[in-house]
Every structure is written in structure tokens, then in C-alpha cells.
C-alpha positions, 0 to 999 in steps of 0.5 A: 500500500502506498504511503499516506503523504504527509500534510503540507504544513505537518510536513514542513514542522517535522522537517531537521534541516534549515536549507541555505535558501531559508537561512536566507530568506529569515536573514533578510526577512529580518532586516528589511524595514518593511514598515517603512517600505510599503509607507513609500508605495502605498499612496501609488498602489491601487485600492478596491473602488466604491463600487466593489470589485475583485481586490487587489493582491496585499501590497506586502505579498508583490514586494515580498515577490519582487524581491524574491525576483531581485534575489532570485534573478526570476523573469514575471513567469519564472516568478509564478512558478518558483511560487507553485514550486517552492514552499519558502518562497510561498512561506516568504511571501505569506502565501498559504497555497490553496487558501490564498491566490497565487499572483499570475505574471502579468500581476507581478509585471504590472507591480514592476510597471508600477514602480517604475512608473513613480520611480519608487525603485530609487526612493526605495534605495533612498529609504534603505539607506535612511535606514541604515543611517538610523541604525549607525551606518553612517556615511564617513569621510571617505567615497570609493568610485567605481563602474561595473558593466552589466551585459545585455543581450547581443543576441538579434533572435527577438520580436524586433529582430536587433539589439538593444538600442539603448546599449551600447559596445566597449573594449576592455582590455581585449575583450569586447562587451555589449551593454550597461554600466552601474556607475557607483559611490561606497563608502570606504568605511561601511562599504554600503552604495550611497549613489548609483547613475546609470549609463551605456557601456561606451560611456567613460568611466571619468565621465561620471564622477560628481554625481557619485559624491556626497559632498563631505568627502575628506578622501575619494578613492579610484583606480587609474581611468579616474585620473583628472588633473583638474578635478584632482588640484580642485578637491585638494586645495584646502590641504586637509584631503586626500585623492587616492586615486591610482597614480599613472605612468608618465607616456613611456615611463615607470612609476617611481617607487613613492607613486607605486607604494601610494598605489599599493595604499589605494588598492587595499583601500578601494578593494571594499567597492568590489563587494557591492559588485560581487553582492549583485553579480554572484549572491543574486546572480545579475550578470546580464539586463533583465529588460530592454532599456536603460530605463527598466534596468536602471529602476532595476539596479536601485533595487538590488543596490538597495538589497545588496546594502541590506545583505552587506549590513545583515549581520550587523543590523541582527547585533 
């Protein structure tokens, strides 16, 4: 006779082993300032109208799921399955399965509409980072730059039958890519991102700079495509700051070796602005655009930023 299966929720209470994938989901469930989050979105979030009809999906269930996205790198439809499939994707969003409905994609794509629509991605990024102020993650003195490129897809095997005409190609090093650039500012002491802008991959490093800036930097840290002679002697003539940013040979000549111990002091420093890019590309696995458009993909970006600032402090925020 074939064995009885267990009841669901039964089931899960009799289960000895916490998988990674719930360990996650419990540490950021705990640090994300929900409150404070769904106060942004909810004047923008539609409401059930005088006259009745279906209500809406709770608005912390769709942005529970669309983090779930974020941390996932789950398409509308992948979404929506991954929520019939996995029950601590269900439990996360506070779905019951069978007493609750489950969003359709087109549910979840209109929430992702929404927020692009009012730019609440950005104010969400913004609030993030309140919040960590207010729990002593403080900006200092100090700004790591930096840019990382975000492929897109070359591939002309799509509806419009080309590519993304809103990215655009660069070579780095020897190699070619096609794509996106996250331009960001971290803090050299808790390592958080406090700014992001948004461009096409040919566009230069340098090109983008004050934007990346809070204002009170004492320090500014970078590697060598930042080096600018004028924006170096503007930010040191007071005398009481420092520009670490990478020292350039002369065309044709060496460092000398005060510049390359200089250099060695930098790169320790600036080392802490890969971990924001590591969060993004290998803990939530964004390592191409989701969606076609700088606009999309900037919304986007806020959001995982703003994840991956959660994610960097979740240890400290559990202290």
C-alpha cells in the first residue's frame, strides 16, 4: 500500500534541516524595514473602488515577490512558478497555497510597471539607506568610485529582430562587451552604495564622477581611468584631503617607487567597492539586463543596490 503523504504544513514542522535558501530568506526577512517600505508605495498602489470589485493582491505579498525576483534573478513567469514550486518562497511571501491566490505574471509585471512608473525603485534605495543611517551606518569621510558593466543581450533572435538600442559596445582590455554600466559611490568605511547613475557601456568611466559624491568627502578613492588633473588640484586645495586615486605612468615611463607604494595604499583601500559588485553579480546572480532599456534596468539596479546594502549590513543590523 502506498504511503499516506504527509500534510503540507505537518510536513514542513517535522522537517531537521534549515536549507541555505531559508537561512536566507529569515536573514533578510529580518532586516528589511518593511514598515517603512510599503509607507513609500502605498499612496501609488491601487485600492478596491466604491463600487466593489475583485481586490487587489496585499501590497506586502508583490514586494515580498519582487524581491524574491531581485534575489532570485526570476523573469514575471519564472516568478509564478518558483511560487507553485517552492514552499519558502510561498512561506516568504505569506502565501498559504490553496487558501490564498497565487499572483499570475502579468500581476507581478504590472507591480514592476508600477514602480517604475513613480520611480519608487530609487526612493526605495533612498529609504534603505535612511535606514541604515538610523541604525549607525553612517556615511564617513571617505567615497570609493567605481563602474561595473552589466551585459545585455547581443543576441538579434527577438520580436524586433536587433539589439538593444539603448546599449551600447566597449573594449576592455581585449575583450569586447555589449551593454550597461552601474556607475557607483561606497563608502570606504561601511562599504554600503550611497549613489548609483546609470549609463551605456561606451560611456567613460571619468565621465561620471560628481554625481557619485556626497559632498563631505575628506578622501575619494579610484583606480587609474579616474585620473583628472583638474578635478584632482580642485578637491585638494584646502590641504586637509586626500585623492587616492591610482597614480599613472608618465607616456613611456615607470612609476617611481613613492607613486607605486601610494598605489599599493589605494588598492587595499578601494578593494571594499568590489563587494557591492560581487553582492549583485554572484549572491543574486545579475550578470546580464533583465529588460530592454536603460530605463527598466536602471529602476532595476536601485533595487538590488538597495538589497545588496541590506545583505552587506545583515549581520550587523541582527547585533
Amino acid at each position: 500500500m502506498p504511503k499516506q503523504p504527509a500534510i503540507p504544513g505537518l510536513r514542513d514542522a517535522m522537517k531537521k534541516k534549515v536549507t541555505r535558501r531559508e537561512m536566507f530568506l529569515m536573514e533578510m526577512d529580518a532586516v528589511v524595514p518593511w514598515t517603512r517600505l510599503l509607507a513609500l508605495i502605498a499612496p501609488h498602489y491601487p485600492k478596491v473602488g466604491p463600487k466593489g470589485g475583485r481586490p487587489p493582491m496585499p501590497l506586502e505579498t508583490m514586494l515580498r515577490i519582487y524581491f524574491l525576483q531581485s534575489w532570485y534573478a526570476l523573469s514575471d513567469p519564472m516568478a509564478e512558478e518558483s511560487l507553485y514550486d517552492s514552499e519558502a518562497m510561498r512561506r516568504f511571501a505569506g502565501i498559504e497555497l490553496g487558501d490564498d491566490r497565487i499572483p499570475d505574471e502579468t500581476t507581478i509585471l504590472n507591480f514592476r510597471h508600477l514602480l517604475e512608473k513613480h520611480q519608487l525603485t530609487e526612493k526605495l534605495f533612498a529609504e534603505v539607506n535612511a535606514y541604515l543611517a538610523d541604525k549607525g551606518v553612517a556615511l564617513r569621510s571617505g567615497t570609493l568610485v567605481d563602474a561595473t558593466i552589466i551585459d545585455a543581450p547581443s543576441s538579434t533572435k527577438n520580436k524586433a529582430k536587433a539589439r538593444d538600442p539603448e546599449m551600447s559596445s566597449t573594449k576592455k582590455g581585449n575583450d569586447w562587451y555589449f551593454g550597461m554600466k552601474a556607475h557607483v559611490g561606497v563608502d570606504a568605511d561601511s562599504g554600503i552604495v550611497h549613489s548609483l547613475e546609470t549609463t551605456t557601456a561606451k560611456t567613460h568611466d571619468s565621465q561620471i564622477w560628481d554625481e557619485l559624491l556626497h559632498g563631505k568627502e575628506t578622501s575619494v578613492w579610484a583606480d587609474k581611468g579616474y585620473v583628472h588633473a583638474g578635478r584632482e588640484a580642485a578637491f585638494t586645495k584646502d590641504g586637509d584631503t586626500f585623492w587616492g586615486v591610482m597614480r599613472k605612468a608618465p607616456k613611456g615611463g615607470e612609476l617611481d617607487e613613492l607613486d607605486e607604494q601610494i598605489n599599493r595604499i589605494i588598492a587595499k583601500v578601494r578593494a571594499k567597492v568590489e563587494h557591492p559588485f560581487r553582492i549583485l553579480k554572484r549572491q543574486f546572480g545579475h550578470v546580464k539586463t533583465r529588460y530592454r532599456g536603460l530605463a527598466k534596468n536602471r529602476a532595476h539596479l536601485f533595487t538590488l543596490f538597495a538589497l545588496g546594502n541590506l545583505f552587506l549590513m545583515r549581520r550587523r543590523l541582527a547585533t
